[in-house]
C-alpha positions in Angstrom: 15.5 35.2 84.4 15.1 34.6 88.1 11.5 33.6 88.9 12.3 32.1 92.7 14.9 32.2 95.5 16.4 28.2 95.6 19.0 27.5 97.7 20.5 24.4 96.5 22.8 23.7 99.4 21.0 20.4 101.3 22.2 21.8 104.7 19.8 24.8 104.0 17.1 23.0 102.7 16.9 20.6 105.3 17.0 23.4 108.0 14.1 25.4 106.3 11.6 22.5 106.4 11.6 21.4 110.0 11.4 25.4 110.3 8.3 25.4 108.3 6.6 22.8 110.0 7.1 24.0 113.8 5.5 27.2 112.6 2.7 25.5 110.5 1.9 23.2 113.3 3.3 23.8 116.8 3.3 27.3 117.2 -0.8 27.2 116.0 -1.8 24.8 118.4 -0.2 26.2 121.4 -2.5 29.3 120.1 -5.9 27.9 119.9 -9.5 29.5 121.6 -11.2 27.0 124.2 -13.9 29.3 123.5 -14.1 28.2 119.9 -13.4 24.7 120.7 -15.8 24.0 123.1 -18.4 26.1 122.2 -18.8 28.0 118.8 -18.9 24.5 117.5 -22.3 23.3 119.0 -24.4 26.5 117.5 -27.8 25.0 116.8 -26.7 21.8 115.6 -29.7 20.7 113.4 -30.5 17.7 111.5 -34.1 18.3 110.4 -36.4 19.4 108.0 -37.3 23.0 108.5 -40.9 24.2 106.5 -40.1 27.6 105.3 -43.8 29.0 104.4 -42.5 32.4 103.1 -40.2 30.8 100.6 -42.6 28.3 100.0 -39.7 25.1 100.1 -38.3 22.5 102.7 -34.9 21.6 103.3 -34.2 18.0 103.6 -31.4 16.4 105.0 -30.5 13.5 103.1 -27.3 12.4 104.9 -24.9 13.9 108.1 -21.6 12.8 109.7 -20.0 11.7 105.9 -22.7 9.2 105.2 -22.1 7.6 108.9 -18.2 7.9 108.5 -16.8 11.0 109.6 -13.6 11.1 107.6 -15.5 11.9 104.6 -15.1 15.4 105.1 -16.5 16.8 102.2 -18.8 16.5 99.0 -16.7 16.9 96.1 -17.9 16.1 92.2 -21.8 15.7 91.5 -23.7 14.9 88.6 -26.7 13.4 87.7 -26.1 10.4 85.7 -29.4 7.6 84.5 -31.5 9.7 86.8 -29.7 9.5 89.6 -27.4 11.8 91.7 -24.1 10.5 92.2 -21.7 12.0 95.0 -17.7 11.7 95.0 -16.3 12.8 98.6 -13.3 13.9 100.2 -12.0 11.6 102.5 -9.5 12.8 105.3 -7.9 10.6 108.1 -5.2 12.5 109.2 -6.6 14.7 111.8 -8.2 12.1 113.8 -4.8 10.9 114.7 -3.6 14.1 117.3 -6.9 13.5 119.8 -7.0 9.6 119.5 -3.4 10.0 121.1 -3.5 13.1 123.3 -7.5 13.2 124.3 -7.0 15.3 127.3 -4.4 17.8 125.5 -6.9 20.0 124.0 -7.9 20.9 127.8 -4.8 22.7 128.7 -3.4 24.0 125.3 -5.3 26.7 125.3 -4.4 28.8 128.1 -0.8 27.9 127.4 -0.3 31.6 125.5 -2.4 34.7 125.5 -3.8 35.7 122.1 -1.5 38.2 120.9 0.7 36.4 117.7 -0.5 38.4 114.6 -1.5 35.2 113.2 -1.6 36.5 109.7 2.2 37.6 109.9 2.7 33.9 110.6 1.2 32.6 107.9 2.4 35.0 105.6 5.8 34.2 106.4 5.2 30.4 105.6 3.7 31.4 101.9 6.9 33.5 101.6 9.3 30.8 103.1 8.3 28.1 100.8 9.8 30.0 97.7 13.2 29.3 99.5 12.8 25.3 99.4 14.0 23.5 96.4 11.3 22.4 94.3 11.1 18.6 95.9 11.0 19.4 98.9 8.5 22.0 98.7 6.1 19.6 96.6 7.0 16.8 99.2 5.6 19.3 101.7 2.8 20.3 100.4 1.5 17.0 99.9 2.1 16.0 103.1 0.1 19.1 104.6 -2.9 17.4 103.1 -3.1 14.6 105.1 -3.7 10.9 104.6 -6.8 8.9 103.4 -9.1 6.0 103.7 -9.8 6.7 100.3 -12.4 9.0 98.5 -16.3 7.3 98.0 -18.4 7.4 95.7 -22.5 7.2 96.6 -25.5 7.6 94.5 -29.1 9.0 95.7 -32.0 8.0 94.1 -35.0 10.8 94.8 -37.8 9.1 93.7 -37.1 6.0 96.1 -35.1 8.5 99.0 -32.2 6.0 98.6 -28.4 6.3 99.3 -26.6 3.3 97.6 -22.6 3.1 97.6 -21.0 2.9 94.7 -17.1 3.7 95.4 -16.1 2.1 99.0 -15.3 -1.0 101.2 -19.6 -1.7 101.1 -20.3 -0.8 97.4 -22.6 -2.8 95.6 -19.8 -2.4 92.5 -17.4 -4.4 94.8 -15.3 -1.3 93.6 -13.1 -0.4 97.5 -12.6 2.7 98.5 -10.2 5.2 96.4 -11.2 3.2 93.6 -8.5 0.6 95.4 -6.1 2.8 96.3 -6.2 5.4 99.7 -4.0 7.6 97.8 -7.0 8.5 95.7 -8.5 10.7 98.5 -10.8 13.0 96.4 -13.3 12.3 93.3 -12.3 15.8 92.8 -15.0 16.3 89.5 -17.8 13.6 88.4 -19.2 14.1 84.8 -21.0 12.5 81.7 -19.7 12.2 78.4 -20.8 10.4 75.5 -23.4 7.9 77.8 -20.6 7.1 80.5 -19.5 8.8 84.1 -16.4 9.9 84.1 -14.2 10.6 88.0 -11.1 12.2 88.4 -9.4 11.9 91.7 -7.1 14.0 93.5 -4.0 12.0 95.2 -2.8 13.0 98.7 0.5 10.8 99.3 2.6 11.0 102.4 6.0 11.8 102.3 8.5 12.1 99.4 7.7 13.3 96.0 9.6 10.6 94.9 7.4 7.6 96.6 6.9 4.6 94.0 3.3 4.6 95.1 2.2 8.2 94.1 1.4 7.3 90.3 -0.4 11.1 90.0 -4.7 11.5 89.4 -6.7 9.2 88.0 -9.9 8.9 85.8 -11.9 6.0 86.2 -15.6 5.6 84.1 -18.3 4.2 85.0 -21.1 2.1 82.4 -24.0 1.7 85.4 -22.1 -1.4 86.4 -18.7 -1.6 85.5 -15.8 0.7 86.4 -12.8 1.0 83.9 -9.4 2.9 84.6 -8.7 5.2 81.3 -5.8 7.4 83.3 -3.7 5.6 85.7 -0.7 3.0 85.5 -3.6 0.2 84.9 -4.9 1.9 82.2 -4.5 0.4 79.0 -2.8 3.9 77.2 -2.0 6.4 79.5 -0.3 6.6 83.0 -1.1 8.4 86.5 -0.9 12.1 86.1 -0.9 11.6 82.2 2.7 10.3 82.7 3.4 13.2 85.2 3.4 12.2 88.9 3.5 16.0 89.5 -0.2 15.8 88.3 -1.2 15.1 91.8 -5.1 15.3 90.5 -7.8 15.6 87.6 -9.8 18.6 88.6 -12.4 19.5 86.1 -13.9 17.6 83.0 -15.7 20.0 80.6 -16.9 18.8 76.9 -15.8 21.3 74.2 -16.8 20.6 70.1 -16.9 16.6 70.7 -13.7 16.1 73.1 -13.7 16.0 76.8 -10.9 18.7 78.4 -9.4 17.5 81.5 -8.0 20.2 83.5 -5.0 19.0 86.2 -3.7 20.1 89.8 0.3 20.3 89.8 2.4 21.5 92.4 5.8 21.3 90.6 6.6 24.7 91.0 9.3 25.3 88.7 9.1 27.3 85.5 8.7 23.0 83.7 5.7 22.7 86.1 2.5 24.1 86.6 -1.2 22.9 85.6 -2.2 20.8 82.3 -4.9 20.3 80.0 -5.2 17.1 77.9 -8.6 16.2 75.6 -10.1 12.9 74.2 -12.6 11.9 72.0 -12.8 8.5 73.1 -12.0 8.5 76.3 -9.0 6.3 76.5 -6.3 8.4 74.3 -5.5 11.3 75.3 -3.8 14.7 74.0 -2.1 17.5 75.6 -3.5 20.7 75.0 -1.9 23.1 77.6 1.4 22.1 79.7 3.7 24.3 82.4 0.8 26.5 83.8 0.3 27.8 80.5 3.7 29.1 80.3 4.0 28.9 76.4 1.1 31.0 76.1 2.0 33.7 78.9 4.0 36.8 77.8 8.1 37.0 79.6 6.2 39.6 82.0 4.2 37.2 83.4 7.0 34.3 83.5 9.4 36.9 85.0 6.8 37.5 87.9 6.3 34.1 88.6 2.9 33.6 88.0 1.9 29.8 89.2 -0.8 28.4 87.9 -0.8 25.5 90.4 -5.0 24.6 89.4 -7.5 24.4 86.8 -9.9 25.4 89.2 -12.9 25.9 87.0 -14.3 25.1 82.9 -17.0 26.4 81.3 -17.9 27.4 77.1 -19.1 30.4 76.4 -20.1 32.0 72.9 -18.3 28.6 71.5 -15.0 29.1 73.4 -13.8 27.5 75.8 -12.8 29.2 78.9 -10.4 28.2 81.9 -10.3 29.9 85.0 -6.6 29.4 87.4 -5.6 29.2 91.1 -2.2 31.4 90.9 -0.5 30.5 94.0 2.1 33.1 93.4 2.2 34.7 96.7 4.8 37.9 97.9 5.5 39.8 100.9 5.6 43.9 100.1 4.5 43.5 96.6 1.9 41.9 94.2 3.6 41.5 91.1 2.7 37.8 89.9 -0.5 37.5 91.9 -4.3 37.2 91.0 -6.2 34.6 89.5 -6.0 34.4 85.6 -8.7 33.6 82.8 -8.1 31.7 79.7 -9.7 30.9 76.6 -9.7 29.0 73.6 -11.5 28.7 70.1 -10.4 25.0 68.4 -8.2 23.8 72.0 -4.4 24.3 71.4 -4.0 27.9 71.1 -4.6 30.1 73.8 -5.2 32.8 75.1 -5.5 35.3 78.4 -8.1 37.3 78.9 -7.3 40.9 79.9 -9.5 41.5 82.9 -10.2 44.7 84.4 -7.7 46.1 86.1 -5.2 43.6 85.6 -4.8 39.4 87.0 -7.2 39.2 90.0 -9.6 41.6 88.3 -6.7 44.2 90.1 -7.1 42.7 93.4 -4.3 40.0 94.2 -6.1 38.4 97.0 -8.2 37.0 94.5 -5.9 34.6 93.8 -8.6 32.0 92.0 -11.5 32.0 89.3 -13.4 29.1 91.6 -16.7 28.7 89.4 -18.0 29.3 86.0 -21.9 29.5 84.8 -23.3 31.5 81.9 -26.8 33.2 83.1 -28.7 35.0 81.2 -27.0 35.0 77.6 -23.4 36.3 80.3 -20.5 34.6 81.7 -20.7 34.8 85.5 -17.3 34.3 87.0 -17.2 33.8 90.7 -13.1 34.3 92.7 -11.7 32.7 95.6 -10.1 35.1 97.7 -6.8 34.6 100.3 -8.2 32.6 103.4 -5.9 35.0 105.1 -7.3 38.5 104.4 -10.4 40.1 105.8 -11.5 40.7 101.9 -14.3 38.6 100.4 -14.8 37.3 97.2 -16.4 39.0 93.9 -18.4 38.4 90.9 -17.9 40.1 87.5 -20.2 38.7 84.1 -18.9 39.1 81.2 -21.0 39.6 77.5 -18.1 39.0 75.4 -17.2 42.6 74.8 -17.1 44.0 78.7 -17.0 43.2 82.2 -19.4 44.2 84.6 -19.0 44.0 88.9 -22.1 42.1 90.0 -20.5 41.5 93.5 -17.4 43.3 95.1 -16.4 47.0 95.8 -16.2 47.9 92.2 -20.1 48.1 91.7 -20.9 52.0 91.8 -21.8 53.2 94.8 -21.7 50.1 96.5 -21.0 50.2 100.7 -19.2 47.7 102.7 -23.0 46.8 104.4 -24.4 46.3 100.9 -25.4 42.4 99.9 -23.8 43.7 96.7 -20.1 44.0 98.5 -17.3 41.4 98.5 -18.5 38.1 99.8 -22.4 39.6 100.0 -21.0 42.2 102.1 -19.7 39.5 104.8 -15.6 39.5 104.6 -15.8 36.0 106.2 -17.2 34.5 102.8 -13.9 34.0 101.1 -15.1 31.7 98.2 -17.8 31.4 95.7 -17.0 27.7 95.7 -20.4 26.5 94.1 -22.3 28.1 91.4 -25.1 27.4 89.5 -28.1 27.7 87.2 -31.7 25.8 87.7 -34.1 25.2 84.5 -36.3 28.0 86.1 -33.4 30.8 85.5 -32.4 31.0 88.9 -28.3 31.9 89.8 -27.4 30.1 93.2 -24.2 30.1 95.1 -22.4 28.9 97.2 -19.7 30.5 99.9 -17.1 29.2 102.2 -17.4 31.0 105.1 -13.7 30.7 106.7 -10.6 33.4 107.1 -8.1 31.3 108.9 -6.6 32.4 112.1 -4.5 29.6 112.5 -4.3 25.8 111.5 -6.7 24.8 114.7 -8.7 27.8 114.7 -10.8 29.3 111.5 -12.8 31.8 112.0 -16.4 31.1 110.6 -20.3 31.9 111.7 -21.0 28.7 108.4 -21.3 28.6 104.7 -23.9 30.7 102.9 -26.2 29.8 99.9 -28.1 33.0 97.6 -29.7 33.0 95.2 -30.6 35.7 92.0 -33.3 36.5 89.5 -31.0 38.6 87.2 -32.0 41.7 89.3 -32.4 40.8 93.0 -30.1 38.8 95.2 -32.3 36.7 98.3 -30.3 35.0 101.1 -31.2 31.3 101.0 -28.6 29.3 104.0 -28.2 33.0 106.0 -28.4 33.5 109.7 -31.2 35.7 110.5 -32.8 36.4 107.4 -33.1 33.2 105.6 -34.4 29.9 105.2 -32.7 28.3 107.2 -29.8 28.9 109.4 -25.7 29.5 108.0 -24.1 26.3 107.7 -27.4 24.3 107.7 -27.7 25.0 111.6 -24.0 23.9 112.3 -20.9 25.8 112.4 -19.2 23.2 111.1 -19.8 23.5 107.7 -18.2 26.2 106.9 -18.1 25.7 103.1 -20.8 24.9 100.1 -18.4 22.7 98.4 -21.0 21.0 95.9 -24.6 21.8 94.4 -26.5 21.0 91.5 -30.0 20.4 90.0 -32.0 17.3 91.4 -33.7 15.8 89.2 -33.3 17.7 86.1 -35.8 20.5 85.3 -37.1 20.5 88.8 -35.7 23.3 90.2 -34.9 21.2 93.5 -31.0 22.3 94.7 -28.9 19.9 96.3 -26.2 21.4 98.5 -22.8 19.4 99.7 -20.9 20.7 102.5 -17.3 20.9 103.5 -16.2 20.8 107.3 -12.9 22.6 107.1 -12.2 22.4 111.0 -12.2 18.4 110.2 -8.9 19.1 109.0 -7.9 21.0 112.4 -5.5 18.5 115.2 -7.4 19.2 117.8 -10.8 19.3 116.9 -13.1 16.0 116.8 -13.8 14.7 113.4 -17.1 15.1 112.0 -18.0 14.1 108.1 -19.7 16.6 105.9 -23.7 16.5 105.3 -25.9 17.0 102.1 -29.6 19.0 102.6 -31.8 19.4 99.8 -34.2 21.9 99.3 -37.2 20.9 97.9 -39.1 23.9 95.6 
């Protein structure tokens, strides 16, 4: 069985990442727009609260610029926990590095070649070349790809009072430092309560080899309203970093499921031993696995044989008493898509397993959609929103699902459905790639959430700013739209290209609170700037 080109000879090995790097890095920057640099960027930057008389609702900005610290790039997990809305971020220092050190570079690059690279070819190439890296090195690059930390924070808002107090970082009234002590922990990747506490998992984001004594693998720390307690991590009184797997780089999703909370894993190990887990507790301090290698035990030779990688858990939800789990499959081909598309699983009592059959195969037949990104049940029906391949001009979909058939609610399979239609891929805009945050309000309203990005090249995404809808069960209304919403894409600012987090504020109010995610933060060239939260207030 032969699931990946390896090449164990060093010589090769050390050739082929130097290789992938100049591509990933140098060859992108000598490529960037001036025009997008200097001023795409600066569309109607806003930062106040807009009265929207037809919808009857303001949106609020409660915090910009990463709550006054610009490497917080992102809103992560969010729940609502004593009343209050507590906020993990995503915290990013790498970038800021390139135009501390070269300020004036960004002035000439540029011009330096004319915009004719088929950028996608370039990128496609580095998805295929990184099957021809041994394992360790290819997990010791992608981990450096996502960049150093100052560590993740942690902040709670208060609506009544229209406070923000810290409770993860270097000012935290918990005395609890940033990256609960630790600037590996970059993300609080998911934030949920179970049985009366708050539970975090973080995401790790080490520098350099796999192998580093300090990457100890995700975390879960819980919270009491005063004191924090490590339950996963090599403090932890039972069980290590990673559940005992460094490989675990993160904890990505916490869902409760018949008393036990299921904790769903990021690993980028991938050989056929590697691939996400899933461990459950009743306690919150020992832990069982419930699902291990990408779900390789459970998967039929076919799929093993086509190297399906199950790399994330990338969204949980129960439905009908099951427990469903949808994937990130970063199996990726040139010339063929055998092994590609997102998959769906589901479980009755937790250790057996199994895949659903969607229509027309993994992906729902489309192998861009290479990720089941959210999870809500609406209206008595699984929704099930994908993430789509940042590199492709396709959007994303949404089927539901009774428990007996699948239905398109957005994407080309709806009948009679045209490429204009807000019932298309990504709401009939190919630039919203993901439906990254989704959903349901105590008045039966379905909101999402898109990233707006298709990336051109590391310095240079192509965006016009994330999107929020919303839907009564029959009609879809833009909300964050250009033109015909609210208010503008993006809240106003380019910038936020994605809807990484919303939620319900306070419960039953039907109030939406929306965290973005500032994906060109992450670009060399481009000025750091920390994400922003808006609320809109019914």
């Amino acid at each position: 069985m032969k699931t990946f080109i390896s090449f164990s000879n060093k010589t090769k090995s050390n050739i082929l990442l130097p290789i992938i790097v100049t591509l990933l890095i140098i060859i992108p920057t000598l490529n960037v727009q001036a025009d997008f640099l200097q001023t795409n960027l600066q569309k109607n930057n806003k930062s106040v609260i807009e009265n929207t008389e037809s919808y009857n609702s303001i949106w609020k900005i409660i915090t910009n610029n990463g709550f006054n610290k610009d490497t917080n790039i992102g809103t992560r997990g969010m729940a609502v926990y004593k009343d209050e809305l507590y906020i993990g971020t995503q915290n990013v220092k790498f970038p800021k590095l390139f135009p501390e050190l070269f300020k004036d570079l960004s002035k000439f690059i540029p011009n330096l070649l004319p915009r004719f690279l088929n950028r996608n070819l370039l990128f496609k190439i580095i998805y295929f070349l990184k099957h021809l890296l041994p394992n360790q090195n290819m997990r010791s690059f992608v981990h450096l790809a996502m960049g150093a930390s100052e560590g993740c924070e942690i902040w709670k808002y208060n609506y009544m009072q229209d406070t923000l107090t810290q409770i993860v970082g270097d000012s935290s009234d918990s005395k609890m430092k940033s990256g609960f002590n630790s600037n590996f922990n970059s993300l609080a990747a998911t934030i949920y309560e179970y049985k009366g506490k708050l539970y975090v998992g973080t995401c790790t984001t080490p520098i350099g080899d796999t192998q580093d004594p300090n990457r100890l693998g995700g975390e879960i720390w819980r919270y009491d309203g005063e004191r924090w307690e490590q339950i996963v991590g090599n403090n932890a009184s039972f069980v290590d970093g990673g559940f005992g797997n460094s490989d675990n780089i993160g904890i990505f999703q916490f869902k409760e499921f018949n008393g036990y909370l299921y904790a769903g894993t990021i690993n980028f190990d991938f050989s056929l031993n590697g691939g996400v887990e899933i461990w459950r507790s009743e306690d919150g301090l020992r832990w069982e696995q419930v699902v291990d290698d990408g779900f390789k035990s459970f998967m039929t030779n076919d799929d093993i044989d086509e190297g399906v990688t199950n790399t994330y858990v990338w969204s949980m939800e129960v439905f009908q008493d099951q427990l469903y789990v949808g994937t990130f499959n970063s199996c990726y081909r040139l010339g063929s898509s055998k092994g590609m598309g997102c998959q769906l699983w589901r479980t009755i009592e937790g250790k057996k397993w199994e895949k659903m059959q969607l229509p027309n195969g993994d992906g729902f037949g489309e192998p861009e959609n290479y990720g089941i990104r959210t999870m809500v049940v609406y209206n008595n029906e699984l929704y099930v929103g994908t993430a789509t391949n940042l590199l492709h001009d396709k959007g994303f979909e949404i089927w539901k699902f009774d428990g007996v058939k699948w239905t398109p609610v957005i994407g080309d399979d709806v009948p009679g459905v045209k490429p204009t239609d807000v019932k298309y891929n990504g709401f009939g805009n190919r630039l919203n790639k993901y439906a990254w945050s989704m959903i349901v309000t105590s008045d039966n309203i379905l909101w999402v959430g898109t990233v707006n990005c298709r990336l051109v090249n590391l310095l240079e995404p192509e965006t016009l700013g994330g999107e929020i809808w919303c839907y009564n069960g029959v009609e879809w209304f833009p909300i964050v739209k250009d033109e015909i919403g609210e208010i503008s894409s993006g809240f106003g600012n380019i910038k936020n290209e994605g809807i990484r987090s919303m939620i319900e504020y306070p419960q039953k109010s039907g109030n939406v609170v929306a965290g973005t995610f500032k994906f060109t933060s992450t670009r060399l060239l481009i000025p750091l700037e920390g994400c922003e939260i808006w609320m809109r207030i019914k």
